[in-house]
C-alpha positions as CSV (number, residue, x, y, z in Angstrom):
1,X,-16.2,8.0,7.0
2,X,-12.5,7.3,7.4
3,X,-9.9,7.9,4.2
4,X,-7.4,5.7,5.8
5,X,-3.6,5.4,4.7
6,X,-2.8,4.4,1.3
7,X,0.7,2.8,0.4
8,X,1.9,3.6,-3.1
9,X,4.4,0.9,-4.3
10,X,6.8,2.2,-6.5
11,X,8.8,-0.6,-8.2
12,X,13.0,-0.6,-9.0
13,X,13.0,0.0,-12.7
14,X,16.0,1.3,-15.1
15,X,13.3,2.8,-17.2
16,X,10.1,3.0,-16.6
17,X,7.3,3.3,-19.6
18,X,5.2,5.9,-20.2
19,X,2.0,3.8,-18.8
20,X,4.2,2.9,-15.3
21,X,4.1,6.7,-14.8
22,X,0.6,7.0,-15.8
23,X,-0.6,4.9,-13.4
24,X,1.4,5.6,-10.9
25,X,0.4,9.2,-11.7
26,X,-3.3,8.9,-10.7
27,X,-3.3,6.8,-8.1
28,X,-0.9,10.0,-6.6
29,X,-3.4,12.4,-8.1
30,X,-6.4,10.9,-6.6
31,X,-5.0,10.0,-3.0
32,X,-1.9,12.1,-3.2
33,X,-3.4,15.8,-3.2
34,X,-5.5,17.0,-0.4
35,X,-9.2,17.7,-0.7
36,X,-10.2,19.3,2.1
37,X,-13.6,20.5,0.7
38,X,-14.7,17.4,-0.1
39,X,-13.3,15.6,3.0
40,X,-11.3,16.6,5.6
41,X,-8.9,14.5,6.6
42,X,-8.1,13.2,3.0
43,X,-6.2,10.1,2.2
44,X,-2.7,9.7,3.7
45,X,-0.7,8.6,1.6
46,X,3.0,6.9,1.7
47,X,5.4,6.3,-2.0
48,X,6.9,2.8,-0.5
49,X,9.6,1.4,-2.0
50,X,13.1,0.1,-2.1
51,X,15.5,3.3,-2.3
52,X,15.0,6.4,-4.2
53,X,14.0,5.4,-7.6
54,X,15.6,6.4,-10.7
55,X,13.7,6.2,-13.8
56,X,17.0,6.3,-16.8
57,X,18.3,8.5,-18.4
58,X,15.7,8.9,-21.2
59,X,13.0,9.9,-18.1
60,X,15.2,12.2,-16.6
61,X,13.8,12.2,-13.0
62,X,13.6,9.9,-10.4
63,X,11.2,9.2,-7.0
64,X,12.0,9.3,-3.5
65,X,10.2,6.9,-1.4
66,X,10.2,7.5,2.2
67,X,8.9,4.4,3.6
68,X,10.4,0.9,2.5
69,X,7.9,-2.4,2.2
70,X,7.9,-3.2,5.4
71,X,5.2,-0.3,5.5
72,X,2.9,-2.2,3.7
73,X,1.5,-4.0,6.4
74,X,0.6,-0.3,8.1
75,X,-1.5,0.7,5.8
76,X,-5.0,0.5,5.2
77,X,-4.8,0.1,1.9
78,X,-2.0,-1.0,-0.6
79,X,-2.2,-0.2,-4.7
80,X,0.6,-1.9,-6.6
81,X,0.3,0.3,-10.1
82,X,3.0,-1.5,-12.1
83,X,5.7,-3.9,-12.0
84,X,8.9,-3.8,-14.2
85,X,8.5,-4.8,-17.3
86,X,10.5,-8.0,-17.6
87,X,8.3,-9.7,-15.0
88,X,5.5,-10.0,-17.8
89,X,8.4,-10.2,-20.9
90,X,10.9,-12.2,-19.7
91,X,9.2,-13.9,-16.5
92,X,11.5,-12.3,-14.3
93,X,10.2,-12.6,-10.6
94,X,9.3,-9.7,-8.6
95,X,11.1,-8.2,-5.9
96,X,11.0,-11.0,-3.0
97,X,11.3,-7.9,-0.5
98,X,7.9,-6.6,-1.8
99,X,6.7,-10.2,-2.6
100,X,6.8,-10.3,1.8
101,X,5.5,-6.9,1.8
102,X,2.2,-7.8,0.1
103,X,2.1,-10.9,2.1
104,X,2.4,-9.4,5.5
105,X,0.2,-6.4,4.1
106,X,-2.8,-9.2,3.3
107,X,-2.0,-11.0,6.5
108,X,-2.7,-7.0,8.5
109,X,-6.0,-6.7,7.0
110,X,-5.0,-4.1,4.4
111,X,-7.0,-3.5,1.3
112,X,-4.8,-4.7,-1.5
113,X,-5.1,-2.9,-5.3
114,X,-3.3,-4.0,-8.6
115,X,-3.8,-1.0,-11.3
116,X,-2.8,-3.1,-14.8
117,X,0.3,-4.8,-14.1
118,X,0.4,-4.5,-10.7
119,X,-1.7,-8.2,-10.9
120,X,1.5,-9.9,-11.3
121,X,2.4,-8.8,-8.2
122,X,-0.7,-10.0,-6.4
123,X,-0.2,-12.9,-8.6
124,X,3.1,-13.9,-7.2
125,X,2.5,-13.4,-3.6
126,X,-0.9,-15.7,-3.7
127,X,-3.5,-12.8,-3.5
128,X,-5.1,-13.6,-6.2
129,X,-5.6,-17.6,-5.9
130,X,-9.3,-18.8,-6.4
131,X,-10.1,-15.4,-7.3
132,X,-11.3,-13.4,-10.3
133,X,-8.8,-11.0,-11.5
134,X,-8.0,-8.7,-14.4
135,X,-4.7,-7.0,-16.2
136,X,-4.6,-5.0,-19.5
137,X,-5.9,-7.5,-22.2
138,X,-2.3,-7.9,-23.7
139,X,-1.1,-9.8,-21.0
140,X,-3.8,-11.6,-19.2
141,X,-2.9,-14.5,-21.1
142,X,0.3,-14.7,-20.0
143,X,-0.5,-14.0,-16.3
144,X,-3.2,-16.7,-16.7
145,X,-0.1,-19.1,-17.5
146,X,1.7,-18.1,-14.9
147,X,-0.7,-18.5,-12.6
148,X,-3.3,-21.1,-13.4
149,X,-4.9,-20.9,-9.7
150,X,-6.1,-17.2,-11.0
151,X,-9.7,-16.5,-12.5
152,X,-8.4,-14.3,-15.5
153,X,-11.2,-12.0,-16.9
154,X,-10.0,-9.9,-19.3
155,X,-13.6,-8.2,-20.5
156,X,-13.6,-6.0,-17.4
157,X,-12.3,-2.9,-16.7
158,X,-12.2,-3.8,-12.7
159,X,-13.2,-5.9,-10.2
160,X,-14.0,-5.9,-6.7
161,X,-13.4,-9.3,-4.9
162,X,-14.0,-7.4,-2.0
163,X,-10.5,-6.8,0.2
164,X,-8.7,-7.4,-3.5
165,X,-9.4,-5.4,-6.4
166,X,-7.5,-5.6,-9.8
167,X,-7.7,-3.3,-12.9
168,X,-7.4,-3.0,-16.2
169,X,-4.5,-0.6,-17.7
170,X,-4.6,2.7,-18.3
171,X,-7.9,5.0,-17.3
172,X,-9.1,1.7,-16.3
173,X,-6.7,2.1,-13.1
174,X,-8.4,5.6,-12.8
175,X,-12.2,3.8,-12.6
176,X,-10.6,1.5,-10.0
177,X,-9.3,4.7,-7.8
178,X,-12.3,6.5,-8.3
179,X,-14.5,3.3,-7.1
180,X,-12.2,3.1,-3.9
181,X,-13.1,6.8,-3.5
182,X,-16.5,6.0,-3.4
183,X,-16.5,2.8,-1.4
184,X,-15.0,5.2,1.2
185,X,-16.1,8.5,1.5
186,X,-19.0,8.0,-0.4
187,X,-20.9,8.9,-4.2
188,X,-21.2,12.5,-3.8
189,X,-17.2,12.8,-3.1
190,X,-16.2,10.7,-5.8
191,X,-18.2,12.3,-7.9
192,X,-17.1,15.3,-7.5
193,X,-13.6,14.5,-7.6
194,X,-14.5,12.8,-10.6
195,X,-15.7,16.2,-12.1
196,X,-13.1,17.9,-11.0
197,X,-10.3,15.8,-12.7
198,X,-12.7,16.3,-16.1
199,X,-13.3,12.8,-16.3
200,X,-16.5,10.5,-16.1
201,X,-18.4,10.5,-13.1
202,X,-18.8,6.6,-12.9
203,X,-18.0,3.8,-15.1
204,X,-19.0,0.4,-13.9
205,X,-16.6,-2.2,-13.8
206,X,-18.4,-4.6,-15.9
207,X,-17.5,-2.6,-18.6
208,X,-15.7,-4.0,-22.2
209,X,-11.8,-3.4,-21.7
210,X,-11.6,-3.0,-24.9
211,X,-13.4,-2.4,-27.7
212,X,-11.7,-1.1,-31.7
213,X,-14.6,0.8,-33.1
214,X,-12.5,3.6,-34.8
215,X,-13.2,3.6,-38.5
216,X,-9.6,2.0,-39.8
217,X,-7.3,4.3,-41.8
218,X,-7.0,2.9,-45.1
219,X,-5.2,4.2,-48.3
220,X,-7.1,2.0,-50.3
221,X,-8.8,4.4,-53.1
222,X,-11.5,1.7,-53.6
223,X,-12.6,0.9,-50.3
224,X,-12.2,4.6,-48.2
225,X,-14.6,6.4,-50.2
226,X,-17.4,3.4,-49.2
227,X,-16.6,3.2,-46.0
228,X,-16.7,6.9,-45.4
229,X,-20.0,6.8,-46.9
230,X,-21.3,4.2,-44.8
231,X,-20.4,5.8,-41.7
232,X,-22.6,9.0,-43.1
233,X,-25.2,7.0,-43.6
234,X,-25.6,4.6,-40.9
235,X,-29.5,5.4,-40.3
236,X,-30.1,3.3,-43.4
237,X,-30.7,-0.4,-43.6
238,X,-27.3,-1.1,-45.2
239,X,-26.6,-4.4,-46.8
240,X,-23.2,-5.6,-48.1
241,X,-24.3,-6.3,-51.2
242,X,-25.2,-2.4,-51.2
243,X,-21.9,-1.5,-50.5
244,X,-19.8,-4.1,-52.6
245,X,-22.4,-1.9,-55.5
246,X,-21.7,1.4,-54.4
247,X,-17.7,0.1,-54.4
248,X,-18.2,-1.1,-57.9
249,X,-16.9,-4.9,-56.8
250,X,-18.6,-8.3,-56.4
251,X,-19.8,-9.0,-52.9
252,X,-16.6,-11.7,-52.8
253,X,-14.1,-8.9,-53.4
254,X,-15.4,-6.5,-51.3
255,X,-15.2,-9.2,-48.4
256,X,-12.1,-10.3,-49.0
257,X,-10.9,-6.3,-49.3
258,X,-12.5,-5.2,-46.3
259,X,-11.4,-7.8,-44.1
260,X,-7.9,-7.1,-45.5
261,X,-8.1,-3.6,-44.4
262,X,-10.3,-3.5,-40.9
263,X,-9.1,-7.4,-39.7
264,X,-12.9,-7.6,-39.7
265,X,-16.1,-8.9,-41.9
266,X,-17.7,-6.1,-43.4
267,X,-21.2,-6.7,-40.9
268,X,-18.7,-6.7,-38.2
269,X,-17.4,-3.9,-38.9
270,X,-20.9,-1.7,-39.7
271,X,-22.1,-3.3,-36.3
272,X,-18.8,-1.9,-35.0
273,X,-19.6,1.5,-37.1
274,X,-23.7,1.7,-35.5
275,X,-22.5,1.3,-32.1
276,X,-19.7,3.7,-31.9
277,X,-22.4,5.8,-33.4
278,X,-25.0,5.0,-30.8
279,X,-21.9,5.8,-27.8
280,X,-21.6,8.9,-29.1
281,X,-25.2,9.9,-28.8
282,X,-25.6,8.5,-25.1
283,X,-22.7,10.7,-24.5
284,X,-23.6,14.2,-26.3
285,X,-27.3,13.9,-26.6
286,X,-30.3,13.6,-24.5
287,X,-32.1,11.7,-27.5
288,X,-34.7,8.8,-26.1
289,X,-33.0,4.9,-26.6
290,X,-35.6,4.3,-29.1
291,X,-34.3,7.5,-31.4
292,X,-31.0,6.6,-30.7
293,X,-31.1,2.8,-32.5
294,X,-33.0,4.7,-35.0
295,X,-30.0,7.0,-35.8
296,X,-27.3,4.5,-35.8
297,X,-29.2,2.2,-38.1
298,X,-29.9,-0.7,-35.1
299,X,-33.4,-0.8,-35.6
300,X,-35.9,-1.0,-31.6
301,X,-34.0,-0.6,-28.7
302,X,-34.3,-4.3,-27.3
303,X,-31.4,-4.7,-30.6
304,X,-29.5,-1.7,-29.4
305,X,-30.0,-2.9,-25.4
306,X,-28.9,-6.8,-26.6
307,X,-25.9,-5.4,-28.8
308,X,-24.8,-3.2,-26.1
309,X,-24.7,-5.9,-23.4
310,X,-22.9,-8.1,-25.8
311,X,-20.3,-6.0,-27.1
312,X,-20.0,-3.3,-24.5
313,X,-20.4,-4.8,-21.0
314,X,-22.9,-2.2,-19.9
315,X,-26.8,-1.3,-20.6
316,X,-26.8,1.7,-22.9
317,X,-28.3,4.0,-20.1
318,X,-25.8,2.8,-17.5
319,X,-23.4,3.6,-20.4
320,X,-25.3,7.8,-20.8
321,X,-25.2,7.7,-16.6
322,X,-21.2,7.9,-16.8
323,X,-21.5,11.0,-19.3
324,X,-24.2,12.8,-17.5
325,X,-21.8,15.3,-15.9
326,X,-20.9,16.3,-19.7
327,X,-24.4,15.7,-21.6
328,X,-25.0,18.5,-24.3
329,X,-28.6,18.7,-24.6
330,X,-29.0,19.6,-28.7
331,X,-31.3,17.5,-30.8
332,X,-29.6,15.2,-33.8
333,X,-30.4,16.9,-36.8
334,X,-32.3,14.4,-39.3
């Protein structure tokens, strides 16, 4: 198998966010750095870009790219991981020199890869017409504006449309790289990268984007107490009526209350509670799916199976597969 050449695109911006360099950061530390015990040759791969790139004065650094956009359509493959930001603020429109870059790129044959924001790139030079796409989940709906002719799914963390894949933000764009990885050199290489960069083996791209399961911080002397409880005590068949009684309040005010504090109904948020529960015994545990719906207060596993593929994208033993590398194997204490 063939790694190929990999054009980075690194965008003019007067200051780049944190999550510009992020991305750009992986996609560099997954194709950038030589592996020769995993595969020999690795990726080649190029920073592309305008001129040397400063990032302001509040970065204190700045990139030199040593091949321009015209050596898009060169490479094999082409990963746009961000765009600046008053493209998807302000509408600004991107760089026409890179707009014709992508284009020729596409027209070449090359693999074309948006990590988060990157899509509006794509976007904007027609990529992504007729196709399903995705973007971080705080601005799909304004890249779904902008560009009607896009299929916006903003539930995934990636997808492959074939010879155009998009990502989510964040690790999402990590998923994306480590998927390429695979597609190319194969499971057992990605893998290992994967283990070596301390991160999860595999995580599919059907996967929820996003998903608030943290238990909300709250100074609310009435309602942290009971909620702190609950979270203790998830293996029981918990009612709200049982906890508006432990909270001392009518079911009506400890609705209202709750809502008020987590943006969520209270058995919203105790499904919310069960099933970051239930994630964290895939991941540490070894326990059977039966014991783990037990323990996070779900009830049979077809319940913990149907929540799971509503709320989190994935089955719950496609969700333990992506910990596996980092599985502890001591029993839950009951």
């Amino acid at each position: 198998m063939s790694a190929g050449s990999v054009a980075l695109v690194v965008t003019e911006e007067t200051d780049m966010h944190p999550w510009d360099l992020y991305e750009l950061g992986i996609a560099y530390a997954v194709f950038g750095r030589p592996q020769p015990d995993l595969a020999d040759p690795w990726y080649d791969l190029w920073l592309c870009g305008q001129k040397t790139v400063e990032t302001g004065p509040a970065r204190g650094f700045s990139l030199r790219c040593d091949h321009d956009f015209d050596a898009l359509a060169r490479a094999d493959t082409v990963i746009v991981p961000s765009v600046p930001e008053a493209v998807f603020t302000e509408g600004m429109p991107v760089d026409p020199d890179l707009i014709k870059g992508l284009r020729r790129a596409a027209e070449s044959g090359a693999r074309m890869v948006s990590l988060c924001m990157g899509a509006f790139a794509l976007a904007e030079a027609g990529l992504l017409d007729g196709r399903r796409a995705t973007a971080h989940w705080m601005h799909t709906e304004d890249l779904a504006r902008r560009f009607p002719k896009v299929e916006i799914d903003d539930s995934v963390l990636y997808i492959d449309d074939g010879d155009v894949l998009t990502s989510a933000g964040m690790t999402a764009g990590l998923d994306l790289c480590l998927h390429l990885v695979r597609q190319d050199l194969g499971a057992h290489v990605a893998n290992a990268l994967a283990r070596r960069m301390v991160v999860p083996t595999h995580r599919a791209g059907g996967q929820a984007q996003f998903i608030d399961l943290s238990v909300p911080v709250t100074d609310d002397e009435s309602l942290a107490p009971v909620l702190q409880w609950a979270t203790e005590h998830l293996h029981l068949p918990l009612s709200v009526n049982d906890l508006a009684r432990r909270a001392g309040m009518s079911p009506r005010t400890f609705f209202r209350q709750v809502q008020s504090v987590t943006g969520t109904t209270p058995l919203q948020w105790l499904l919310n509670q069960r099933l970051a529960h239930a994630q964290s015994l895939l991941e540490s545990t070894q326990l059977p799916i039966e014991q783990v719906s037990r323990h996070s207060g779900l009830g049979t596993a077809a319940n913990l199976r149907r929540h799971f593929a509503l709320h989190v994208g994935v089955t719950p033993t496609d969700y333990r597969r992506a910990f596996e590398g980092g599985v502890k194997r001591e029993p839950v204490q009951t």
